[in-house]
C-alpha positions as CSV (number, residue, x, y, z in Angstrom):
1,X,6.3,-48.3,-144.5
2,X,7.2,-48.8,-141.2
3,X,10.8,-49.6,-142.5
4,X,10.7,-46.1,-143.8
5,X,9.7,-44.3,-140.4
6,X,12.4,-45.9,-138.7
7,X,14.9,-44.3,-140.8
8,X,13.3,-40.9,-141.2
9,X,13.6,-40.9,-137.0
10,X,16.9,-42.1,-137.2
11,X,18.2,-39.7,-139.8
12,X,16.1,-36.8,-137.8
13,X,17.7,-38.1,-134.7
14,X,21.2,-38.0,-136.2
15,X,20.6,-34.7,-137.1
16,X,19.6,-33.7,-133.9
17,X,23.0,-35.2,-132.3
18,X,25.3,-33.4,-134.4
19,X,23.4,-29.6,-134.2
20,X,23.7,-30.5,-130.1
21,X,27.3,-31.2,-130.7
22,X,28.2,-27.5,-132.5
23,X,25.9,-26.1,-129.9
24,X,28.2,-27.5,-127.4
25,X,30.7,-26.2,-129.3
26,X,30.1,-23.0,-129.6
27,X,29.2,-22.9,-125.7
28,X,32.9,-24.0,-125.5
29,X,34.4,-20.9,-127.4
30,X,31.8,-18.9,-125.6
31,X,33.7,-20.2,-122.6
32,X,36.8,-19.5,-123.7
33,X,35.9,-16.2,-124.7
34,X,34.7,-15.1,-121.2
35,X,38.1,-16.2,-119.6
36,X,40.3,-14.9,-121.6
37,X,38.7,-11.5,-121.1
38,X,38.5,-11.8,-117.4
39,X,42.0,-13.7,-116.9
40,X,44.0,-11.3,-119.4
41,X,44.6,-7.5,-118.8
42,X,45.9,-7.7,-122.9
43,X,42.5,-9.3,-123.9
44,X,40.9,-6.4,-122.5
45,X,42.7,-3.9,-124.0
46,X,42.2,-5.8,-127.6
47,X,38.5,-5.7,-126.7
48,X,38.5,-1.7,-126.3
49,X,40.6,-1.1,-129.5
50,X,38.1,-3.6,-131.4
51,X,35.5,-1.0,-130.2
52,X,37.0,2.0,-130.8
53,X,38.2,0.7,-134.4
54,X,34.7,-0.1,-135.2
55,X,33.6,3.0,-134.2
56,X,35.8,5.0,-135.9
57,X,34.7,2.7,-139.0
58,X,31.4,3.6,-138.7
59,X,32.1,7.5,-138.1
60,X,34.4,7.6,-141.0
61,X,32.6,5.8,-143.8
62,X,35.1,3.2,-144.7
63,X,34.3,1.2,-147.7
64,X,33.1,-2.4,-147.4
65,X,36.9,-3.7,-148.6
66,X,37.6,-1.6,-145.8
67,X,35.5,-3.2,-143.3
68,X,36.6,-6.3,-144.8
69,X,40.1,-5.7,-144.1
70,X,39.4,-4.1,-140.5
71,X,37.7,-7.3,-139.6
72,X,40.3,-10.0,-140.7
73,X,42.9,-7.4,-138.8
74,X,41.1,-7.2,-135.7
75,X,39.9,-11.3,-135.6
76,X,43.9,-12.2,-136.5
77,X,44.9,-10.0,-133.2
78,X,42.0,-12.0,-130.9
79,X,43.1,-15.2,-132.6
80,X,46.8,-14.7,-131.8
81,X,46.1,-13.6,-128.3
82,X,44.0,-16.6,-127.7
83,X,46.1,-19.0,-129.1
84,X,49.0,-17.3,-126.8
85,X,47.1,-17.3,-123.8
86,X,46.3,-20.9,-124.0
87,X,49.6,-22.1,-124.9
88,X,51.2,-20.1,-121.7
89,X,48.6,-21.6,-119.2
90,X,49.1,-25.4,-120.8
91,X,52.5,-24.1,-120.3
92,X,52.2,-23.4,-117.0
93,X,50.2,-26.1,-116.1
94,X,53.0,-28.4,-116.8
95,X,54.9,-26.9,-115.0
96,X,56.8,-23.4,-113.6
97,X,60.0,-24.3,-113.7
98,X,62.1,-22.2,-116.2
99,X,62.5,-24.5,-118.8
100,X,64.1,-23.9,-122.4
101,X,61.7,-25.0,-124.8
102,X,58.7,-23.7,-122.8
103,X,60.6,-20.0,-122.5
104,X,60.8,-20.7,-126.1
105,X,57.6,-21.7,-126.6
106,X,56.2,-18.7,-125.1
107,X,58.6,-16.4,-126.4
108,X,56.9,-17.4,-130.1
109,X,53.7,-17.6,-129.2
110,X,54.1,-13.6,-127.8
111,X,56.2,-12.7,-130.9
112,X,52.5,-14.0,-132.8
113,X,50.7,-11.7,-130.8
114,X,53.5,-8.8,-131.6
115,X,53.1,-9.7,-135.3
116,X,49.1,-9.4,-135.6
117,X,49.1,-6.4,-133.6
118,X,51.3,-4.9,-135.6
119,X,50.3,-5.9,-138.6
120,X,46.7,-4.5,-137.5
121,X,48.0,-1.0,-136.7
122,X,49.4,-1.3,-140.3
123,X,46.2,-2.0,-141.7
124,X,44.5,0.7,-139.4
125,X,47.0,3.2,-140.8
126,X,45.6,2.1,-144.7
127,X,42.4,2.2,-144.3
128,X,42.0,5.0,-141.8
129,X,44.7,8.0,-142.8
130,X,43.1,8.8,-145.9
131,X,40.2,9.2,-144.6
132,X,41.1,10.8,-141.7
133,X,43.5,13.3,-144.0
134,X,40.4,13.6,-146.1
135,X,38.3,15.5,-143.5
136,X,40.9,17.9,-143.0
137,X,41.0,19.0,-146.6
138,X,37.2,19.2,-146.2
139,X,36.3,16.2,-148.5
């Protein structure tokens, strides 16, 4: 019996370890998510469109494929923007000097950025024109 308690506390204790850990985790990302917004003019203006596209969502009726698409848009923009910003401060961390493959580095990571963005507004114009057309014909 006692053999028994031992590992029940163990196994509970394990568990305990590992929901800390993703709590950490997520504190982390949380982290990450406040900086980025307060370090990056960009990141602000993605936070303002994500607003205004959801609200417009809302207002509009869009389906829930619609929604669906909206949101993989929108978290593909904040994911490229993220993953920008932190290569160009490891970037810079290394160092300032104009080197090549950092330029280049960069240069890619930005054309990521350009590439979700645009493929956002492409998505925006799918989902939203029709119903945006639709109002004007009354329906």
């Amino acid at each position: 019996m006692k053999r028994r308690s031992i590992r029940l506390l163990r196994s509970h204790l394990r568990r305990k370890r590992v929901l800390t850990l993703r709590a950490r985790s997520f504190g982390f990302a949380l982290e990450g998510c406040a900086s980025l917004l307060t370090t990056q003019a960009n990141a602000r203006i993605h936070l303002l469109a994500t607003f205004f596209v959801v609200a417009c969502g809302a207002i509009l009726g869009i389906s829930r494929i619609e929604w669906a698409l909206v949101f993989l848009a929108i978290g593909g923009v904040w994911m490229a923007e993220a993953l920008n910003t932190g290569i160009e401060m490891l970037a810079d961390e290394l160092t300032l000097d104009r080197l090549p493959r950092i330029k280049f580095a960069k240069d890619v990571s930005a054309f990521g950025v350009l590439a979700a963005a645009l493929a956002a507004a492409a998505v925006g114009l799918l989902v939203f024109v029709p119903h945006i057309l639709a109002l004007f014909r009354g329906g």
